[in-house]
N, C-alpha and C positions, 0 to 999 in steps of 0.2 A: 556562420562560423562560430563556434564554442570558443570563448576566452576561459583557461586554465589559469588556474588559480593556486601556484604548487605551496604557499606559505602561510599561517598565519601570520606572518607579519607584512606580505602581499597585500593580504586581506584585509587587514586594517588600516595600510595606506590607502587603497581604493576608497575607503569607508569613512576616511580622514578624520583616524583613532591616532591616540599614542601607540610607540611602539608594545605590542603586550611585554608583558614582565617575564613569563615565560616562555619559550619560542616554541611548545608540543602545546598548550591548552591556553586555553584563557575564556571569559565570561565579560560578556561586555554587554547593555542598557537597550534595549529596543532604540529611547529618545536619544542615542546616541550617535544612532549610524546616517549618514548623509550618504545618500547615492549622486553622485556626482558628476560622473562618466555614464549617461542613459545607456549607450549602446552596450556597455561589458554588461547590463544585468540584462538584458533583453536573452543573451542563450550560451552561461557559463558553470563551469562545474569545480569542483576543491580537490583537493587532495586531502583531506581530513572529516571526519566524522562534524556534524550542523545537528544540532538537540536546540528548538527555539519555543521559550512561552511567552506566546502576542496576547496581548488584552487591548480590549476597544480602536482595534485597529481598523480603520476607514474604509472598512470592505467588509462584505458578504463573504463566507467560506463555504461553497457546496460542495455536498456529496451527492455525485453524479449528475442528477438534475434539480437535486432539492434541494435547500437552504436549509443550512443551520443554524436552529432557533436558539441557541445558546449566546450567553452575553460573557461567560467567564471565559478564565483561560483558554487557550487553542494551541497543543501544541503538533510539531511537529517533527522529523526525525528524516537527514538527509547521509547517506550513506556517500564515501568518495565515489568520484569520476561520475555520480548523475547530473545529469544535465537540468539546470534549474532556469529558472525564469521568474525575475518578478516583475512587478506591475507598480508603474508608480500614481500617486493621485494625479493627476491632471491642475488639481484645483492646488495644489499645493508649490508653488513659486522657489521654495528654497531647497526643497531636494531633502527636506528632513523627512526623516519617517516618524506617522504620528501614530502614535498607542503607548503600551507600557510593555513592559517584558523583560526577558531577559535570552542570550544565545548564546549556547557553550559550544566552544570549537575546540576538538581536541584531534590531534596527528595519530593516524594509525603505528606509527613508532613510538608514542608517549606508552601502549598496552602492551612490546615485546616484553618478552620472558617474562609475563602475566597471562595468567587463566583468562582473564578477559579479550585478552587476542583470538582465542578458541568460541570462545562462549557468545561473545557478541554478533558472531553471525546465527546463532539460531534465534535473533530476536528479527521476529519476522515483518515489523513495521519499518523496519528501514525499507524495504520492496515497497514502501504504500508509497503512493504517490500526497503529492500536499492536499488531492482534494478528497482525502480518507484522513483526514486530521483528527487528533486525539481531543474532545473536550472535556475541561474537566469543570470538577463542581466547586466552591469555594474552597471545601475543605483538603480536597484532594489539590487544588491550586498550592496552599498556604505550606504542604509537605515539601510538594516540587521546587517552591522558591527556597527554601530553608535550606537544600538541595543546594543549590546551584549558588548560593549566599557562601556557604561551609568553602564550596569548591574557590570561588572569586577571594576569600579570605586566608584559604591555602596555600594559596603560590606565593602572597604577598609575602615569603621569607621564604628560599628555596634550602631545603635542607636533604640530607638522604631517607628521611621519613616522609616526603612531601609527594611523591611517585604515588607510593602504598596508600598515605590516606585520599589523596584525590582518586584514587581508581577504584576505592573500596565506596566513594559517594558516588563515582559512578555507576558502580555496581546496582548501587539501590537505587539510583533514578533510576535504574532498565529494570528491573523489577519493580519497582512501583507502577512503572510506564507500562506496563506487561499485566499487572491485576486490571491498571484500567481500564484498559482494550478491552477486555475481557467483560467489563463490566458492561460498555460502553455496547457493545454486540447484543448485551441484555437491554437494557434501558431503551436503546435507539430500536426496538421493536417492531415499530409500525412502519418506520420509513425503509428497515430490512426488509419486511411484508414485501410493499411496494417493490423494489428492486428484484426479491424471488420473483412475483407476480409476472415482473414486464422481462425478467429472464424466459420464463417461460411460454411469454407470448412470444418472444423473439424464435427459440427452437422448434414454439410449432407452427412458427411463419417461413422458418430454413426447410424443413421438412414439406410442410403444404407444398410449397413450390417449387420441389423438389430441388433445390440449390446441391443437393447433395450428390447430381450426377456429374455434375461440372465443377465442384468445388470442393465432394467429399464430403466427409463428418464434419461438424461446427466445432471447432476445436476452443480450448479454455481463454484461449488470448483475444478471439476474435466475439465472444463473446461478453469479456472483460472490455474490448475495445467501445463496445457497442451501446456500452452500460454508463462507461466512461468512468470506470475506475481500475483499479490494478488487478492483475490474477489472482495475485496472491490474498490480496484483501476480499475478489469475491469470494475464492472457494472458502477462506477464514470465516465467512459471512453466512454463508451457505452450511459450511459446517456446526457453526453456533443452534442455528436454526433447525437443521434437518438430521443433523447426523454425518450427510454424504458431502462431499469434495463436489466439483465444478464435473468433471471426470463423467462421476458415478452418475448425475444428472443428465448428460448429457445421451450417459447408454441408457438410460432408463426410460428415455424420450424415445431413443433409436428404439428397444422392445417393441416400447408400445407401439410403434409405427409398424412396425415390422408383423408383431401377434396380428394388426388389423389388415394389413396386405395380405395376410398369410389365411383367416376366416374369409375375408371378403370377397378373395377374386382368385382367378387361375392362374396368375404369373407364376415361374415355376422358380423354384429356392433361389437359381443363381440369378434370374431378373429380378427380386426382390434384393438381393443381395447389391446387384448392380444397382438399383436405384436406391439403393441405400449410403452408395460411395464406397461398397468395398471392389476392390479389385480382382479379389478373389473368394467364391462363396465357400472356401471352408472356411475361411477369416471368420466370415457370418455366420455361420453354423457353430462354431466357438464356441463364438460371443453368447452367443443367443443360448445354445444349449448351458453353459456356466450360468446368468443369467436368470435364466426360466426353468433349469432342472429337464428338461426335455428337449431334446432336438425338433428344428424345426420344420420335418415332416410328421414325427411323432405329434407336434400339436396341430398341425391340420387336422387333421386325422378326425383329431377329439371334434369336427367340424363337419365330417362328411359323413 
């Protein structure tokens, strides 16, 4: 069962905070929060937007099956109604949480009749899941807390100016939040490598064994599943790298399966089709012809 969580000031009674000062946002200490009640963190979700930066917290953070070698900030971004889960130390008796940091919570009602009620959903890390975390570098740390400092100092006098300049610091933490990913897609290179690599040993392990008469084309989620990170974040990941989407990959695997059924052996367009997972061979013919610029008896052809 998911325990809902409709208030910031919900949330901070669980968390056995003062009341916050204002009832749409507030910023409150990593060393502050005591999970209390084990069972509500094992599988619950907010109604409000989670921006958290953890330093030296008492855990590993991986992406997918690798560890991240990083010691500085880690942040994260929880969009409402996902469903979260944490993990508490074991070794830890008093139910504190240990690191440093800091976690803005702000109410999807704090951004009405602001541009950033519109805008905030094209920032596409809120889809990441916690284990495609943001890490940053000292320098880029010291901007984000300066961030989240401005905001926590904000509310501490509510006035009708107080809306606009907290949502204008929010502004710039999602665009800052927004270069770094971007950077972060660069720098993290090698362990991207590895993940394309075992992507594609996975579609030509679907395909080998033909999974694709009983189960159809390998579709984006199932291979996001499999990787054990988000959709969204692979094809993000994918596209840094190559150019192509999750999508584009996936037909491009199909081709090539298809161009070698098609040189190699007699099966005739609609059982290569069929054994492809489509249902229907003009579907495959399409495909194929968009694709590879020739239809695919035209490239037989080039074969016999």
């Amino acid at each position: 069962m998911v325990k809902q969580i409709n208030s910031l000031s919900d949330f901070h009674k669980l968390l056995s905070l003062p009341k916050p000062l204002h009832p749409l946002v507030s910023v409150v200490l990593v060393p502050e929060l005591h999970l209390a009640d084990v069972e509500i963190w094992k599988r619950f979700s907010t109604d409000f937007y989670t921006i958290s930066l953890k330093n030296n917290i008492q855990s590993k953070v991986k992406y997918g099956q690798q560890y991240y070698d990083f010691d500085t900030g880690t942040m994260t971004f929880i969009a409402p109604k996902q469903v979260q889960t944490i993990e508490r130390d074991e070794t830890n008796t008093y139910n504190e949480t240990i690191g440093t940091g800091y976690v803005l919570m702000f109410h999807f009602d704090f951004l009405k009749k602001h541009p950033l009620a519109t805008t905030i959903k094209n920032y596409v890390f809120f889809a990441y899941t916690v284990n495609e975390a943001l890490h940053l570098s000292e320098r880029e740390e010291k901007d984000i807390v300066e961030i989240f400092q401005k905001i926590q100092t904000e509310y501490q006098h509510i006035d009708r100016h107080t809306q606009d300049i907290i949502l204008s610091q929010i502004d710039l933490l999602l665009n800052y939040s927004n270069r770094f990913y971007e950077r972060q897609f660069i720098t993290r290179k090698a362990v991207n490598n590895d993940l394309l690599s075992k992507m594609e040993q996975l579609l030509n392990a679907y395909f080998e064994k033909e999974q694709t008469i009983d189960k159809g084309l390998p579709t984006v989620r199932y291979l996001a599943e499999q990787l054990n990170v988000s959709p969204r974040y692979l094809s993000d990941m994918l596209h840094s790298l190559t150019g192509q989407s999750t999508q584009q990959h996936i037909h491009e695997k199909l081709i090539e399966k298809a161009k070698e059924k098609l040189s190699t052996t007699n099966l005739s367009v609609s059982e290569i089709a069929y054994q492809l997972g489509f249902e229907q061979s003009q579907s495959f013919s399409r495909l194929f012809k968009s694709k590879s610029g020739m239809s695919p008896l035209k490239f037989r052809m080039r074969f016999n």
